[in-house]
PyMOL Python script that loads the backbone (N, CA, C, O; Angstrom):
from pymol import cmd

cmd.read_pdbstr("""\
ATOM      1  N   UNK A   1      26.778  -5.187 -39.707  1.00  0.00           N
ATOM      2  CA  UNK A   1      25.795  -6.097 -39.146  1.00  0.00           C
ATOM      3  C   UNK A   1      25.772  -5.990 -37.630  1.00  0.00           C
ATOM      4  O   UNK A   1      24.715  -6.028 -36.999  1.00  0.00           O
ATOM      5  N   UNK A   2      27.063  -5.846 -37.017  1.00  0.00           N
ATOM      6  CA  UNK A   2      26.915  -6.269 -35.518  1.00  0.00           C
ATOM      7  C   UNK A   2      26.165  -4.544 -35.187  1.00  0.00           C
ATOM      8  O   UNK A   2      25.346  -4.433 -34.275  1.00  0.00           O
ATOM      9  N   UNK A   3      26.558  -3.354 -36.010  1.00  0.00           N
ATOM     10  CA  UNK A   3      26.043  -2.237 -35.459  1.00  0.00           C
ATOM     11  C   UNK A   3      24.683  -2.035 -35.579  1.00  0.00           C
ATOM     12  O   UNK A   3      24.165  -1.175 -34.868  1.00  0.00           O
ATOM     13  N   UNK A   4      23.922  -2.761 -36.457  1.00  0.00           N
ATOM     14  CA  UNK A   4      22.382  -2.610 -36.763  1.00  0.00           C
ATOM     15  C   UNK A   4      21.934  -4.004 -35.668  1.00  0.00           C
ATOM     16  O   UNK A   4      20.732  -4.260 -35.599  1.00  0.00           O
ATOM     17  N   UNK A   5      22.642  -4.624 -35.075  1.00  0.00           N
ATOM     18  CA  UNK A   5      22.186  -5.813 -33.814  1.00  0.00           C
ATOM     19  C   UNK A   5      22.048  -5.107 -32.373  1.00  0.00           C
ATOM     20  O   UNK A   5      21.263  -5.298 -31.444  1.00  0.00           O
ATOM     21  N   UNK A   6      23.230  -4.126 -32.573  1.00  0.00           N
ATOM     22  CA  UNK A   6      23.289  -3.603 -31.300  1.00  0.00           C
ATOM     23  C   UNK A   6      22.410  -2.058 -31.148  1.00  0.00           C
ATOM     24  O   UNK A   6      22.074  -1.457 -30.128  1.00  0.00           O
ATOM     25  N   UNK A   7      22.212  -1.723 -32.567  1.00  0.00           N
ATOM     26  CA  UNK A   7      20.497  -0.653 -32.757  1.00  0.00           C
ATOM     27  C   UNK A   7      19.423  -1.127 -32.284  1.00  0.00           C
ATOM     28  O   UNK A   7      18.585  -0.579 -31.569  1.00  0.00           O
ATOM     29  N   UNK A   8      19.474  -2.547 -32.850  1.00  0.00           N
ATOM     30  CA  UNK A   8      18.158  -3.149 -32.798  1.00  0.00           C
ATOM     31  C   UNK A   8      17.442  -3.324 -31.396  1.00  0.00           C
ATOM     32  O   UNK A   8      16.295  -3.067 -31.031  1.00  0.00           O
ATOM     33  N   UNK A   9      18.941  -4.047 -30.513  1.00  0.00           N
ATOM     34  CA  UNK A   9      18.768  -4.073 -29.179  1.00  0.00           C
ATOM     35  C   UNK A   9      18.178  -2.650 -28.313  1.00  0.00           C
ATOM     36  O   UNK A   9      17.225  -2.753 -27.541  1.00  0.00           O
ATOM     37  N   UNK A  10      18.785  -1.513 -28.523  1.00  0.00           N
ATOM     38  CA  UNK A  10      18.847  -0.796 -27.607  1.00  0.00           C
ATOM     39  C   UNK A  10      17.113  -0.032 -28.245  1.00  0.00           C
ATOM     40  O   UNK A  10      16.405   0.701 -27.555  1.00  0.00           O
ATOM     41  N   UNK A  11      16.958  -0.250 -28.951  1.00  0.00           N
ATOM     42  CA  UNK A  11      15.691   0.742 -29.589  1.00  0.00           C
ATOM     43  C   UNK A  11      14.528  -0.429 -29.244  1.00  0.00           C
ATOM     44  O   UNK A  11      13.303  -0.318 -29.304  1.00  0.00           O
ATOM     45  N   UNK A  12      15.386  -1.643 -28.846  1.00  0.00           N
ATOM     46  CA  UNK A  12      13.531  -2.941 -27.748  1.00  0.00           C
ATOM     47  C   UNK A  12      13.968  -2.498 -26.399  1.00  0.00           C
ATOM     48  O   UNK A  12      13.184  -2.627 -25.458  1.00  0.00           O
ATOM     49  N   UNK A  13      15.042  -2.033 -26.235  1.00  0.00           N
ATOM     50  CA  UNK A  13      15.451  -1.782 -24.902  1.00  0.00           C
ATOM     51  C   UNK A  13      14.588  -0.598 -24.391  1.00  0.00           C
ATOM     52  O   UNK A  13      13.898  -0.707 -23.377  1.00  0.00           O
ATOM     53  N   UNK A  14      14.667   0.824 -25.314  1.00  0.00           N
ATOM     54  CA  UNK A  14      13.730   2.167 -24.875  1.00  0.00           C
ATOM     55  C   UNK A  14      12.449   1.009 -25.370  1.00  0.00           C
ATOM     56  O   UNK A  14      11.812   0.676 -24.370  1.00  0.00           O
ATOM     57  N   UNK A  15      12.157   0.627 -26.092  1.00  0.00           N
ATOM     58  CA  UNK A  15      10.416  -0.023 -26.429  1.00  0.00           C
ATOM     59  C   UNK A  15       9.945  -0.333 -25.229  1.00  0.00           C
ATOM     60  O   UNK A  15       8.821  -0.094 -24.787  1.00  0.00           O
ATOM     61  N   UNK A  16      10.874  -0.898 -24.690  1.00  0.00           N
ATOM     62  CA  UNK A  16      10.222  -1.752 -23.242  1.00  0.00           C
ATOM     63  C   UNK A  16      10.404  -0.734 -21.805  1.00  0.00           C
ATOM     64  O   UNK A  16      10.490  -1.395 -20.770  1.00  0.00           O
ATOM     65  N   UNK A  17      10.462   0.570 -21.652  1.00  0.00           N
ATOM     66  CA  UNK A  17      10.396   1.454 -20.974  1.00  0.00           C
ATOM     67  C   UNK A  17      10.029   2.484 -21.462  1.00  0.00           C
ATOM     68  O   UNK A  17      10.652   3.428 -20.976  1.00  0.00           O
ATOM     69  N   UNK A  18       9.122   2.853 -22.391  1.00  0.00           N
ATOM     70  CA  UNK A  18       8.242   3.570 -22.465  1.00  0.00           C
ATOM     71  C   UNK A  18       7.406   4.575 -22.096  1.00  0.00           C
ATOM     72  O   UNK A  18       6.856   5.429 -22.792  1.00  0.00           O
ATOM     73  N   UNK A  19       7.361   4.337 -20.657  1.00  0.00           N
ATOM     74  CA  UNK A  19       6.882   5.455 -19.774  1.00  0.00           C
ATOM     75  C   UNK A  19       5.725   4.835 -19.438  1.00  0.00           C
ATOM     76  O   UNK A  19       5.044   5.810 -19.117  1.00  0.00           O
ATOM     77  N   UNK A  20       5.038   3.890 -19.291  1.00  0.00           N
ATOM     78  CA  UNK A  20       4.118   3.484 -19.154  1.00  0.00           C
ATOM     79  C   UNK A  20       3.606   3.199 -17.772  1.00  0.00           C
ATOM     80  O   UNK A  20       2.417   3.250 -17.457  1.00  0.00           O
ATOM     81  N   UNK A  21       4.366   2.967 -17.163  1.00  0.00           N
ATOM     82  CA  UNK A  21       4.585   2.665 -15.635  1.00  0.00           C
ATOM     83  C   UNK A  21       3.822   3.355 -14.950  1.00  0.00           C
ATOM     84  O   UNK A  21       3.925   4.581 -15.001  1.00  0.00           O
ATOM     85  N   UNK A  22       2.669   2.615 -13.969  1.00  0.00           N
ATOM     86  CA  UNK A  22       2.145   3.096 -13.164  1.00  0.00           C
ATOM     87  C   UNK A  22       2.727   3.886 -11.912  1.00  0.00           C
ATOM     88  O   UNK A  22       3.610   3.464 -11.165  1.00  0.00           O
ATOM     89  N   UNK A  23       1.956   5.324 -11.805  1.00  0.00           N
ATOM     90  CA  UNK A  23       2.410   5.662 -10.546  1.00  0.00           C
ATOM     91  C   UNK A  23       2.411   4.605  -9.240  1.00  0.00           C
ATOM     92  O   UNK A  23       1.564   3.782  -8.894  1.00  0.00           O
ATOM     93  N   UNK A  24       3.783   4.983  -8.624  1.00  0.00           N
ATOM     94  CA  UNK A  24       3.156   3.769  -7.098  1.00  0.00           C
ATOM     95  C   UNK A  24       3.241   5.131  -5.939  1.00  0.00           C
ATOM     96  O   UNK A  24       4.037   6.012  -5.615  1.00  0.00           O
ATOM     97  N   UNK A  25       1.968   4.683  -5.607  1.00  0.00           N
ATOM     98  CA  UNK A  25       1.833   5.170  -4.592  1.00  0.00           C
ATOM     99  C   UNK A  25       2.005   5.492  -3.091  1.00  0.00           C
ATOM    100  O   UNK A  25       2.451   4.381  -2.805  1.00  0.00           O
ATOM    101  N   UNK A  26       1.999   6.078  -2.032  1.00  0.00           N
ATOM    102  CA  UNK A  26       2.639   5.629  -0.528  1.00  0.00           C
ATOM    103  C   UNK A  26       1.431   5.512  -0.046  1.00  0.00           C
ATOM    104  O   UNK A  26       0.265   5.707  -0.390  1.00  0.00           O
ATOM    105  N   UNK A  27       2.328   4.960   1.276  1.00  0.00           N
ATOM    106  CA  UNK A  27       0.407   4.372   2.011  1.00  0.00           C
ATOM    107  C   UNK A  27      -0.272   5.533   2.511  1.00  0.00           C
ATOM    108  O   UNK A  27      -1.484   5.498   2.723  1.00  0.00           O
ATOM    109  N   UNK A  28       0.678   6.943   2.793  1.00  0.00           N
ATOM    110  CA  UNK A  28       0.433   7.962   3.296  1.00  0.00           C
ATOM    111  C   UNK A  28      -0.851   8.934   2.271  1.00  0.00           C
ATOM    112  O   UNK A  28      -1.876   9.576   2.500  1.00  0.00           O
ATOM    113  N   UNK A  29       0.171   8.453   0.797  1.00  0.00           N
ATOM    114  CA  UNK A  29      -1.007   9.150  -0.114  1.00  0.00           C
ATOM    115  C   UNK A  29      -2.307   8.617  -0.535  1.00  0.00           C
ATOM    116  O   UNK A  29      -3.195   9.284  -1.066  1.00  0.00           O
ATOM    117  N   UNK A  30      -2.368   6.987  -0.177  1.00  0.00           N
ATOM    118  CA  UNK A  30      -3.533   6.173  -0.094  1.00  0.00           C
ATOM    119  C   UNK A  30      -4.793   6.411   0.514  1.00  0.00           C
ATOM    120  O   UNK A  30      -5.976   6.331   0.181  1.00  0.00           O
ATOM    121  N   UNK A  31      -3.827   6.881   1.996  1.00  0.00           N
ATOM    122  CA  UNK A  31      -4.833   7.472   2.797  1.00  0.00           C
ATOM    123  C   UNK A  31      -5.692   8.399   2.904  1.00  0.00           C
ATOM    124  O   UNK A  31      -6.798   8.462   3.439  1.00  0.00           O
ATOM    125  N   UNK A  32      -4.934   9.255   2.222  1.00  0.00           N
ATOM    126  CA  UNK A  32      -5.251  10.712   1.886  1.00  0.00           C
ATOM    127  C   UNK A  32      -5.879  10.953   1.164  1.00  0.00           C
ATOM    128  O   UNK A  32      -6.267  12.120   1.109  1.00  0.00           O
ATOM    129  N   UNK A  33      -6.444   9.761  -0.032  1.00  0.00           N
ATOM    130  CA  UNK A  33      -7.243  10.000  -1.306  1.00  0.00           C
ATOM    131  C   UNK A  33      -7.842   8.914  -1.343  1.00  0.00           C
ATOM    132  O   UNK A  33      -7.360   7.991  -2.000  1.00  0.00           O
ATOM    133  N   UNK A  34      -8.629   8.814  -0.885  1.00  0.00           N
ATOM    134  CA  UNK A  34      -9.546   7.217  -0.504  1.00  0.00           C
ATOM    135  C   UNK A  34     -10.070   6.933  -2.045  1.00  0.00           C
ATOM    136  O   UNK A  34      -9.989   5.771  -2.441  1.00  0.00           O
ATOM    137  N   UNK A  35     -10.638   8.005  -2.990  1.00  0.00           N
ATOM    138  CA  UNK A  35     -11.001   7.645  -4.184  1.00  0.00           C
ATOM    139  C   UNK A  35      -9.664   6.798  -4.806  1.00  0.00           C
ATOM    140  O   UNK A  35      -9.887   5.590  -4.888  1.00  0.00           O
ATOM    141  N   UNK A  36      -8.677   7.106  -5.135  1.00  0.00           N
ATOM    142  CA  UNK A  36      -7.617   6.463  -5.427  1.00  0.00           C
ATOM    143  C   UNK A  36      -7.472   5.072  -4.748  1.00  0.00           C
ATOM    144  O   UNK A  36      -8.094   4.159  -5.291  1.00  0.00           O
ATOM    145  N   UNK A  37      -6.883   4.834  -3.853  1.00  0.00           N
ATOM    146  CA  UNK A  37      -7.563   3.715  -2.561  1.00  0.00           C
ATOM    147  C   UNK A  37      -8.460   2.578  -3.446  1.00  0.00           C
ATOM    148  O   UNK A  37      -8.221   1.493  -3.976  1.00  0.00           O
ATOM    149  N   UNK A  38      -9.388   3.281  -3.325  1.00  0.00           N
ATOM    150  CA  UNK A  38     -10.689   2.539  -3.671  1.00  0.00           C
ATOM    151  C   UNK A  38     -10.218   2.057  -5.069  1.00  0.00           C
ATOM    152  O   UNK A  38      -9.576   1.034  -5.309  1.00  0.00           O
ATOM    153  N   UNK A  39     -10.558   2.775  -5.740  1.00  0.00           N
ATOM    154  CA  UNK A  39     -10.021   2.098  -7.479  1.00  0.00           C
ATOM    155  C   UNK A  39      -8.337   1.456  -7.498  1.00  0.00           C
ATOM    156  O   UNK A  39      -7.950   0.923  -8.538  1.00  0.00           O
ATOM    157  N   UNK A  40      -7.723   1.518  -6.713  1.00  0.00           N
ATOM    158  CA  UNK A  40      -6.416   0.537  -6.977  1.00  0.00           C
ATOM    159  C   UNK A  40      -6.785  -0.776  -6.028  1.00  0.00           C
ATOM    160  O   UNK A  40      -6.397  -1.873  -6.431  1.00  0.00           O
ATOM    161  N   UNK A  41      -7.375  -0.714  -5.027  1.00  0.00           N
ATOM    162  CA  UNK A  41      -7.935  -1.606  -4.709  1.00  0.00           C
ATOM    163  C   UNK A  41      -9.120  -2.672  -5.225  1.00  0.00           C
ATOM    164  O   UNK A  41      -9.217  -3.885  -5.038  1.00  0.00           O
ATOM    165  N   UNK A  42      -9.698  -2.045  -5.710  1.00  0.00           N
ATOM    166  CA  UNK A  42     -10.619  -3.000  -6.921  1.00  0.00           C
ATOM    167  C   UNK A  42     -10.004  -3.663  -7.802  1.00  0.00           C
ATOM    168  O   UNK A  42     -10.312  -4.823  -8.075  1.00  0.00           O
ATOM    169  N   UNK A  43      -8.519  -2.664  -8.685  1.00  0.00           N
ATOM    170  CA  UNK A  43      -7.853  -3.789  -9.312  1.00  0.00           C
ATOM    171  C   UNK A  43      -7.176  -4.187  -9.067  1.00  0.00           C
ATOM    172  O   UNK A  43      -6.324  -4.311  -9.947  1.00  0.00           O
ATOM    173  N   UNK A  44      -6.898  -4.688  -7.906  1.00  0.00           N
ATOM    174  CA  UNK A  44      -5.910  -5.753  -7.312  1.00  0.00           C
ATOM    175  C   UNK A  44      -6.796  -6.635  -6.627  1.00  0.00           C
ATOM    176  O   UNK A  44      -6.366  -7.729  -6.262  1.00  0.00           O
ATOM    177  N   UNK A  45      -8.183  -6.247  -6.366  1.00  0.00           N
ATOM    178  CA  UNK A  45      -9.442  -7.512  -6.138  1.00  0.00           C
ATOM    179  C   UNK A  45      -9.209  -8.201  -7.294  1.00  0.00           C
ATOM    180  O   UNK A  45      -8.525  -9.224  -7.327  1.00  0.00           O
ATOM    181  N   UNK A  46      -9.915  -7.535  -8.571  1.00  0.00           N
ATOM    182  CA  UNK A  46     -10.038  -8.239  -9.619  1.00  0.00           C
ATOM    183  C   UNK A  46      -8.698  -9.003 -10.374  1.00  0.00           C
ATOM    184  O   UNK A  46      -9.056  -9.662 -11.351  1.00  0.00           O
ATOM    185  N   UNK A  47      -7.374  -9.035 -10.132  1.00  0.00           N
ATOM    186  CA  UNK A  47      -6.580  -9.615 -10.859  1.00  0.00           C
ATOM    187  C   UNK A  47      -5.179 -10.287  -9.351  1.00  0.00           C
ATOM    188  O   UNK A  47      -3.961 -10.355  -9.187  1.00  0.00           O
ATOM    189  N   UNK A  48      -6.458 -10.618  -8.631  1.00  0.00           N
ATOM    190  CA  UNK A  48      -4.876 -11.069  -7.477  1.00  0.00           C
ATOM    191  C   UNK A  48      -3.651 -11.983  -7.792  1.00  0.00           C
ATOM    192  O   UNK A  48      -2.584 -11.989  -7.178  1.00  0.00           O
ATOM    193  N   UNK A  49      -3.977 -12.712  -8.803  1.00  0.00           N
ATOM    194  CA  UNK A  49      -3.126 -13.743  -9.018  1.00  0.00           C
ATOM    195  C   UNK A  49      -1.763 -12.797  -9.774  1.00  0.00           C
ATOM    196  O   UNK A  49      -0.638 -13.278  -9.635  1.00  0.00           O
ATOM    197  N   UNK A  50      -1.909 -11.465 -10.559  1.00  0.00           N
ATOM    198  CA  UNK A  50      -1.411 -10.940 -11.410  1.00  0.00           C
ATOM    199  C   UNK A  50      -0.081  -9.389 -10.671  1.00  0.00           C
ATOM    200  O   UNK A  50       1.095  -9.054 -10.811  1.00  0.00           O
ATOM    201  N   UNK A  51      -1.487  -8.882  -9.809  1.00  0.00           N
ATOM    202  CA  UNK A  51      -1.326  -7.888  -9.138  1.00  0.00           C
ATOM    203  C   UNK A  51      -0.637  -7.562  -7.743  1.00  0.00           C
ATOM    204  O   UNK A  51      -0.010  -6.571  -7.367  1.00  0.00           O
ATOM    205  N   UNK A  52      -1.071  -9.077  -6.937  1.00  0.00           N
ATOM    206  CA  UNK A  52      -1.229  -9.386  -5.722  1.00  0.00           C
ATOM    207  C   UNK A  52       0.270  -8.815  -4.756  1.00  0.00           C
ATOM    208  O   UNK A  52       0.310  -8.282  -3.647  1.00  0.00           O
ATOM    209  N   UNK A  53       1.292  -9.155  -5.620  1.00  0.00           N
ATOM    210  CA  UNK A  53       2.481  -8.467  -5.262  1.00  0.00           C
ATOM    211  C   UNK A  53       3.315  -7.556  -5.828  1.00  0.00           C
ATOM    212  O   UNK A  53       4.534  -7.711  -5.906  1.00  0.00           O
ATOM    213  N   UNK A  54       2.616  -6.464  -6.289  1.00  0.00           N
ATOM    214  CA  UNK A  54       2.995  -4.943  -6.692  1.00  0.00           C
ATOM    215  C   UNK A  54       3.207  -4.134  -5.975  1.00  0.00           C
ATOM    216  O   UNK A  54       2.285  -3.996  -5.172  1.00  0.00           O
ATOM    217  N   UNK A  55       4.071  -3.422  -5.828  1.00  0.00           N
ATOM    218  CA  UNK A  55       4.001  -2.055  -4.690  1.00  0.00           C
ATOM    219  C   UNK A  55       2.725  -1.933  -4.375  1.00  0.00           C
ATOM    220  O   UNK A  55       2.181  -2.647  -3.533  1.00  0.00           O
ATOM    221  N   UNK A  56       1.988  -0.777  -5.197  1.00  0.00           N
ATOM    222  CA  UNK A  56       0.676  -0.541  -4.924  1.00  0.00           C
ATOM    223  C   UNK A  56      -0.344  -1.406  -4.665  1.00  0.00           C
ATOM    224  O   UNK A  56      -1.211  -0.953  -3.917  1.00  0.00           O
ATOM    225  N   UNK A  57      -0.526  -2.722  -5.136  1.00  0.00           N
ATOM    226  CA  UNK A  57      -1.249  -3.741  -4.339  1.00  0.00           C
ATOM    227  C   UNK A  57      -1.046  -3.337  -2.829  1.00  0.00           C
ATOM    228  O   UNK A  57      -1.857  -2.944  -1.991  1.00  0.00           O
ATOM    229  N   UNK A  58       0.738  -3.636  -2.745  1.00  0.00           N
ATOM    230  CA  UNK A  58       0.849  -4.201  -1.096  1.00  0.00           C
ATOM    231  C   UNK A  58       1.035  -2.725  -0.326  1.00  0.00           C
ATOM    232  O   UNK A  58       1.627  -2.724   0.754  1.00  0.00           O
ATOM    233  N   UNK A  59       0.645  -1.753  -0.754  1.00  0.00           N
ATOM    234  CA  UNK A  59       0.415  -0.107   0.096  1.00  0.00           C
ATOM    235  C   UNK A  59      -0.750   0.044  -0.280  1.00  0.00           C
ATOM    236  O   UNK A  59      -0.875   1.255  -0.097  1.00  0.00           O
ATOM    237  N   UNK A  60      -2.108  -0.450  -0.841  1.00  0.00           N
ATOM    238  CA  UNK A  60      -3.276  -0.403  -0.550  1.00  0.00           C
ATOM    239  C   UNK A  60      -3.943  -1.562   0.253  1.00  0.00           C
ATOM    240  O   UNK A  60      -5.157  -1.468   0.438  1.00  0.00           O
ATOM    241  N   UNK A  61      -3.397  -2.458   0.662  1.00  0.00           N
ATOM    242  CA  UNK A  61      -3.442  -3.159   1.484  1.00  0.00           C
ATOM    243  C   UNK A  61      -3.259  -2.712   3.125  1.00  0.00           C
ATOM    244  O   UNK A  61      -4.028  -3.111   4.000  1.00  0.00           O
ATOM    245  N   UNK A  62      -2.116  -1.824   3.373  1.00  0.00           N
ATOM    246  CA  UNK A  62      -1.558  -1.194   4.494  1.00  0.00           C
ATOM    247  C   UNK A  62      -2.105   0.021   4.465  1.00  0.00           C
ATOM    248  O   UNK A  62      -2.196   0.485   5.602  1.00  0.00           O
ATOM    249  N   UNK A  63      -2.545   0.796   3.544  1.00  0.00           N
ATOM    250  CA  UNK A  63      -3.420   2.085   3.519  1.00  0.00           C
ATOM    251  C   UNK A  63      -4.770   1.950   4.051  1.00  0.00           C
ATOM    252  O   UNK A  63      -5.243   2.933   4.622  1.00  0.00           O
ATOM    253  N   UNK A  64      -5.465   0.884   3.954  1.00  0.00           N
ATOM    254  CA  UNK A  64      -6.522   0.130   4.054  1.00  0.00           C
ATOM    255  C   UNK A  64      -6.563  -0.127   5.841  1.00  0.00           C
ATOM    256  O   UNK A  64      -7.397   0.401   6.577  1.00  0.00           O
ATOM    257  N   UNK A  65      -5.591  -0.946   6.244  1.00  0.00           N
ATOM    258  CA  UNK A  65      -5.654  -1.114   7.481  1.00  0.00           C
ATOM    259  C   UNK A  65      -5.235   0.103   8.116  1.00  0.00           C
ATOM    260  O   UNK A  65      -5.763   0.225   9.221  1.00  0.00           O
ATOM    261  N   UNK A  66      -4.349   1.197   7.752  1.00  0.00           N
ATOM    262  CA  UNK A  66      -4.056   1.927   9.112  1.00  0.00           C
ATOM    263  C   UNK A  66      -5.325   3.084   8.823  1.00  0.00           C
ATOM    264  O   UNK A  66      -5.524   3.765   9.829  1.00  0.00           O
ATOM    265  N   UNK A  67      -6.112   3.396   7.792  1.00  0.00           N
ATOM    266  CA  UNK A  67      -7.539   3.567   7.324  1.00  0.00           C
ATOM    267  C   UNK A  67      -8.293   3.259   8.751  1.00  0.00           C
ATOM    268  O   UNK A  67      -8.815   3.892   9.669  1.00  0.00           O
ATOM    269  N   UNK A  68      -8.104   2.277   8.479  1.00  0.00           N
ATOM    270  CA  UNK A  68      -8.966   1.362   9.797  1.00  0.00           C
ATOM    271  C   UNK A  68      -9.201   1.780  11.152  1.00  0.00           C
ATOM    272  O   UNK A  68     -10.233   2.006  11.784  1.00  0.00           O
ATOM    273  N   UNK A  69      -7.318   1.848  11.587  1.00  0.00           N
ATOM    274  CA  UNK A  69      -6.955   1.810  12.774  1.00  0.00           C
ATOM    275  C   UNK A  69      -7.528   3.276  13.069  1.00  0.00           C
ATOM    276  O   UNK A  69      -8.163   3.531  14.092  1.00  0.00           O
ATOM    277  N   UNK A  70      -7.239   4.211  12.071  1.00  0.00           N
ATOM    278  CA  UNK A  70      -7.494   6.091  12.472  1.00  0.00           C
ATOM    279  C   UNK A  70      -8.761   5.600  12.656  1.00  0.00           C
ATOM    280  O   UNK A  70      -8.902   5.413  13.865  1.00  0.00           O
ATOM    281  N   UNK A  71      -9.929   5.245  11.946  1.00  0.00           N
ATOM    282  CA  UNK A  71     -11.162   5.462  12.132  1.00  0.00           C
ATOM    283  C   UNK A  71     -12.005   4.900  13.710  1.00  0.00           C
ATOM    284  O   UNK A  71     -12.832   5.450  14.436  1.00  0.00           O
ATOM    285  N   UNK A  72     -11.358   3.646  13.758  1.00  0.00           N
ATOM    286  CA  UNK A  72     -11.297   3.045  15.145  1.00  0.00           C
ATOM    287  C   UNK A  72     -11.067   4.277  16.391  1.00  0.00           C
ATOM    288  O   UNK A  72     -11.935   4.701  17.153  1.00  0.00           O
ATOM    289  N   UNK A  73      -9.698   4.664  16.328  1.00  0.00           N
ATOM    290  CA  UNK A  73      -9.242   5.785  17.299  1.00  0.00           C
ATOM    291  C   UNK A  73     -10.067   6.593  17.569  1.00  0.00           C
ATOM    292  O   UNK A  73     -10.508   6.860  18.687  1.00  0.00           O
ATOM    293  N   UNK A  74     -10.465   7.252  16.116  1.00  0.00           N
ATOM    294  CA  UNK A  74     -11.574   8.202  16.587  1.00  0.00           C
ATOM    295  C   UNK A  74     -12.247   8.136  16.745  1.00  0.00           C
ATOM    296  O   UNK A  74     -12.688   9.243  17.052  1.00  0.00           O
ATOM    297  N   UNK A  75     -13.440   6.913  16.828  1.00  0.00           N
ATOM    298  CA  UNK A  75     -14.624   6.959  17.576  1.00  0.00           C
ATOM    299  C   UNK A  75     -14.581   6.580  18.679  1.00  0.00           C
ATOM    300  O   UNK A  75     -15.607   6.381  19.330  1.00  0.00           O
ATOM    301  N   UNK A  76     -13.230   6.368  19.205  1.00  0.00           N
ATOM    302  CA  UNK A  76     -12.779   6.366  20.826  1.00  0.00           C
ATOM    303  C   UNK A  76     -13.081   7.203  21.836  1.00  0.00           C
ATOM    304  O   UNK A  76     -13.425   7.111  23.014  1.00  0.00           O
ATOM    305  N   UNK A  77     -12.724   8.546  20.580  1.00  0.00           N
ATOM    306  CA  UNK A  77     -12.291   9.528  21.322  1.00  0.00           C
ATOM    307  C   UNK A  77     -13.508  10.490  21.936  1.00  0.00           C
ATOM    308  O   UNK A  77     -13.232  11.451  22.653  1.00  0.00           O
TER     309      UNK A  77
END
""", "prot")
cmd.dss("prot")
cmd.show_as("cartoon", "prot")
cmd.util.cbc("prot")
cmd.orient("prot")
């Protein structure tokens, strides 16, 4: 009994890591792929209450602004 408890456990244990896991992204690669950007940013519009503090929420947030800052610079220049 205790060896089919401690099966049971470890086989919800792989269930629940699965591989499912979203890539997270850097703000560097955010930048770099604005299509990406754009669609992780929409779903973290649409579900803030859920999303709002995920890696990738909070590096498309900062991808977003230093986005900004380059584009600013260069029409400085």
């Amino acid at each position: 009994m205790k060896k089919l408890l401690i099966a049971t456990v470890a086989c919800l244990g792989l269930a629940a890591c699965n591989g499912n896991e979203e890539k997270v992204y850097t703000v560097d690669e955010l930048v770099n792929d604005p299509a990406t950007l754009e669609r992780i940013y929409k779903e973290c519009g649409n579900d803030p209450g859920r999303l709002s503090e995920t890696p990738n929420c909070k590096n498309v947030a900062q991808a977003r602004w230093k986005s900004r800052l380059n584009n600013m610079s260069k029409s400085l220049q």
